[in-house]
C-alpha positions, 0 to 999 in steps of 0.5 A: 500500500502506497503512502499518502506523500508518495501518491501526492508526490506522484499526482504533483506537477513535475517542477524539475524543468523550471528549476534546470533550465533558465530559458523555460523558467524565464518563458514560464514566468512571462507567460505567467505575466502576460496571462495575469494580464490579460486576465485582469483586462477581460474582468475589468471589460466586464465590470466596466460592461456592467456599470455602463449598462447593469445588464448582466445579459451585456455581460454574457453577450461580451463574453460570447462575443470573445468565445466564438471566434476562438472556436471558429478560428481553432478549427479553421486554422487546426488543420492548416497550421499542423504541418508547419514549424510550430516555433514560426506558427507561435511566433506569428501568432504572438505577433498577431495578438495585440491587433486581435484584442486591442480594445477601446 
């Protein structure tokens, strides 16, 4: 029979990649920023939805509004983008980013 602290070990993420390599780390810790970030602009775009109009239903509708164009381009651009480089493929799409979630 296992042991609590080995089954918690073995369900744990394994840390040992940010701990060896200083580029993952580094990778790791800007996308950490760069997700807090955008997560703090989508709840402030809510709040703000809100105050203007006190409508939860204006609330739902933007975060509708945010959702399917994720869903459509996902599956229109999957297939597409599958066969090449996935470094390129991640590096044109950060450099997209900003003109597909520019707001007001």
């Amino acid at each position: 029979m296992r042991t609590p602290l080995a089954l918690a070990r073995r369900l744990a993420v394994d840390v040992t990649p940010l701990r060896e390599s200083r580029d993952f780390r580094r990778l790791w810790i800007g996308e950490l920023i760069s997700q807090t970030g955008y997560q703090i602009t989508t709840v402030a775009l809510f709040i703000r939805v809100d105050r203007l109009t006190g409508s939860t239903a204006a609330v739902g509708a933007i975060g509708l509004v945010q959702l399917f164009p994720m869903i459509i381009t996902a599956l229109a651009t999957g297939p597409v983008i599958d066969p090449h480089d996935r470094r390129r493929v991640l590096l044109w799409a950060q450099l997209a980013r900003p003109s597909g979630t520019a707001g007001p």
